[in-house]
C-alpha positions as CSV (number, residue, x, y, z in Angstrom):
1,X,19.3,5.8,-10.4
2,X,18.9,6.7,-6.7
3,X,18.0,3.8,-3.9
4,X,14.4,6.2,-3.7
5,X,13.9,5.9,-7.0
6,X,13.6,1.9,-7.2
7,X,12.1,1.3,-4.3
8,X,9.6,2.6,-1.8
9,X,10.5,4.3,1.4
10,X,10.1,2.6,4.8
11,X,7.3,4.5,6.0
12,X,5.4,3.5,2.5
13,X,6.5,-0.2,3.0
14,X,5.3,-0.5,7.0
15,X,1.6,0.8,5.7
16,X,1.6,-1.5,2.8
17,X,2.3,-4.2,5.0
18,X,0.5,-3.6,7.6
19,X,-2.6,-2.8,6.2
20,X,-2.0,-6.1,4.2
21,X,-2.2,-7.9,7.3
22,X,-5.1,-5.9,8.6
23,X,-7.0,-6.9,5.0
24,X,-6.3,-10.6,5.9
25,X,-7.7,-10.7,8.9
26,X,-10.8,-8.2,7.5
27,X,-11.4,-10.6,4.5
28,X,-11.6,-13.3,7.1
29,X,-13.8,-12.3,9.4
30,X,-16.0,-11.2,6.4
31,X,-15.6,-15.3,5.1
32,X,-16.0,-16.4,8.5
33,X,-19.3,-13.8,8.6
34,X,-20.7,-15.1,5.5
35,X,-20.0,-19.2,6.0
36,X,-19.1,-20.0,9.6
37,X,-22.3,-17.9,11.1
38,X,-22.5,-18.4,14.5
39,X,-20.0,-20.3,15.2
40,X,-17.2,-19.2,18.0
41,X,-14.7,-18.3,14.7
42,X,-17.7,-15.6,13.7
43,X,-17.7,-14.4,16.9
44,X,-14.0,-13.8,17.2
45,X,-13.2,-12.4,14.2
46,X,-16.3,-10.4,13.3
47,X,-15.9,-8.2,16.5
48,X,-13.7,-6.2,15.0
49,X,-15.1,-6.0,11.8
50,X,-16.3,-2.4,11.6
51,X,-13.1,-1.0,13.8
52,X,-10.6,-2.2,11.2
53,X,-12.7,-1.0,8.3
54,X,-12.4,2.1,9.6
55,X,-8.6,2.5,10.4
56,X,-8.0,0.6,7.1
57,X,-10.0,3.7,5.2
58,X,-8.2,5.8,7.6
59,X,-4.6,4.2,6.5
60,X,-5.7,4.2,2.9
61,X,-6.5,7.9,3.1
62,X,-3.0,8.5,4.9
63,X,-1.6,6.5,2.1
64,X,-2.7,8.4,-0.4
65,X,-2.0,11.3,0.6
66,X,1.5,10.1,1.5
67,X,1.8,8.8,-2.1
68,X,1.3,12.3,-3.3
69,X,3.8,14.0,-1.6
70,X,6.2,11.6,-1.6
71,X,5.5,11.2,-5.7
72,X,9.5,12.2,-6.7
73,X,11.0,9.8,-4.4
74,X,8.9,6.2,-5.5
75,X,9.6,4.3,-8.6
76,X,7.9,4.4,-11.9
77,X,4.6,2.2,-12.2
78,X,5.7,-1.2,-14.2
79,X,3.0,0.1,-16.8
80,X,0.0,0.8,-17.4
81,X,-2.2,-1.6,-16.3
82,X,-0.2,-2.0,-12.6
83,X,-1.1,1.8,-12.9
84,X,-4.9,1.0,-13.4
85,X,-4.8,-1.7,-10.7
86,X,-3.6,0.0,-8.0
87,X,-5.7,3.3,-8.8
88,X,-9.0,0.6,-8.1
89,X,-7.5,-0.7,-4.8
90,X,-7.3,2.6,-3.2
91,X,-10.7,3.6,-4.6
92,X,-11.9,0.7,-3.0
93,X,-10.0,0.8,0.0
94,X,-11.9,4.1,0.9
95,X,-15.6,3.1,-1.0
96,X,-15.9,-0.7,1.2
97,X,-15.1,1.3,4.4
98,X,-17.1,4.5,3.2
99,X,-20.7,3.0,2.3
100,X,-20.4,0.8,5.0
101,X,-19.7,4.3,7.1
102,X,-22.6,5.7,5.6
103,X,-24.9,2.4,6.0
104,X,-24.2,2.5,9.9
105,X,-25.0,6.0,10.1
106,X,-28.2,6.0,8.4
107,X,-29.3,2.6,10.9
108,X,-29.4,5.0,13.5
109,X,-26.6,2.6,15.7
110,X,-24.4,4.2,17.5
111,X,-20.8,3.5,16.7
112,X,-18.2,3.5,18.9
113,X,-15.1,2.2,17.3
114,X,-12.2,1.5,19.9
115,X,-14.0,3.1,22.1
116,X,-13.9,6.9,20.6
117,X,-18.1,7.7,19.9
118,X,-17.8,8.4,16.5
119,X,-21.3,8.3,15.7
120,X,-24.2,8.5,18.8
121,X,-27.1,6.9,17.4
122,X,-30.7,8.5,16.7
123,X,-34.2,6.7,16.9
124,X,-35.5,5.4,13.4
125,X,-33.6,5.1,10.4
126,X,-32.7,6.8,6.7
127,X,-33.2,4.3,4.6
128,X,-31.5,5.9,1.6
129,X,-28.7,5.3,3.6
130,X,-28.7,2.0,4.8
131,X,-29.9,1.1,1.1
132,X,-26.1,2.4,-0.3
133,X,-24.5,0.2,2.4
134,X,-26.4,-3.1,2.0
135,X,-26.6,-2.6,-1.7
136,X,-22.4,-1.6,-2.3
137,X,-20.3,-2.2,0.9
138,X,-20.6,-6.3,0.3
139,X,-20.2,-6.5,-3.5
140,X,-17.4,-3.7,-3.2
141,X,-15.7,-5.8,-0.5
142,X,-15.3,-8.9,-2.6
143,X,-14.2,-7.0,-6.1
144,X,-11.8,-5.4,-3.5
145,X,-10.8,-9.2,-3.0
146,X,-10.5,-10.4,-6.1
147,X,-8.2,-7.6,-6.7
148,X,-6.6,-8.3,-3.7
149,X,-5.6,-11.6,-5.0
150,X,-4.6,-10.5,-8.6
151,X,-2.2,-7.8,-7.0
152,X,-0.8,-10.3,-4.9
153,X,-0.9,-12.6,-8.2
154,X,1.2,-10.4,-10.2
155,X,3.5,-9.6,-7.2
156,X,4.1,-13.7,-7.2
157,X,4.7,-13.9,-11.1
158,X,6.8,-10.9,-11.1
159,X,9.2,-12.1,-8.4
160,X,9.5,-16.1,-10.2
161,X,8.7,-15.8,-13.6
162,X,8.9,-11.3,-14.7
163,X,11.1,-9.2,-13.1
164,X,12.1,-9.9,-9.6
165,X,13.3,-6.3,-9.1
166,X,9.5,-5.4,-9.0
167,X,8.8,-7.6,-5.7
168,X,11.6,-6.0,-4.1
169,X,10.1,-2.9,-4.2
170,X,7.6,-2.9,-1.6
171,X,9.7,-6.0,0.5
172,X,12.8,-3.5,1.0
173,X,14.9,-6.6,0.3
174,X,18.6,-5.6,-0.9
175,X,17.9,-1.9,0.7
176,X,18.5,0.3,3.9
């Protein structure tokens, strides 16, 4: 079997991993949001709350559509359920970042995400709108944790107790 066809290619690795970081310091600033309320940690990390929601949708976008036309050259899913798992990450990589999207539009804010106006801002408010965001955008955030945490579960149990092999798949460990 090919090198492409065990593991994933650099450019697939680099946005794993750096969207992994950018979901750490996301799911932080959301637990620093939701327990440490102003405090100076809040203040810090929530700043950048919407921004990196929004290049993280962006990146997962790019990642899928990467993932499609690089489909010959990655390895076969482990099975099913990894299948099934990863399909709900990216769903919810793009709905968290999406309702929230929608939310701040329909609040009439203006949004101006690293300094590129994105969205201008309008007097009053659609409250359909803002009902998706407050209603989804926080309960999808967490279930977009908790599987978060199984994915990086399973990554864990494959590399010490299943196959090792699977781990090195996304670490580019033994390639290149």
């Amino acid at each position: 079997m090919s090198t492409e066809a065990t593991h994933y290619g650099r450019l697939t690795r680099y946005l794993h991993w750096a969207m992994a970081v950018l979901f750490a310091w996301q799911f932080a600033s959301a637990g620093a949001h939701a327990w440490l309320e102003d405090t100076a940690v809040e203040a810090f990390l929530w700043a950048s709350h919407k921004p990196l929601g929004l290049l993280l949708m962006l990146l997962a976008i790019v990642r899928v559509v990467w993932g499609v036309l690089d489909r010959g050259h990655r390895p076969p899913a482990v099975n099913a359920w990894a299948s099934l798992g990863h399909l709900a990450l990216y769903l919810l990589m793009i709905a968290v970042p999406a309702v929230a999207l929608i939310r701040q539009y329909g609040s009439g804010r203006a949004f101006e995400p690293f300094g590129i106006p994105l969205m201008s801002g309008f007097e009053g408010e659609i409250e359909w709108m803002t009902a998706i965001g407050s209603n989804f955008h926080g309960l999808f955030g967490w279930v977009l944790l908790v599987l978060v945490v199984g994915h990086v579960a399973m990554a864990l149990w494959h590399r010490h107790v299943g196959n090792p092999e699977v781990m090195s798949r996304i670490t580019g460990r033994g390639i290149d």
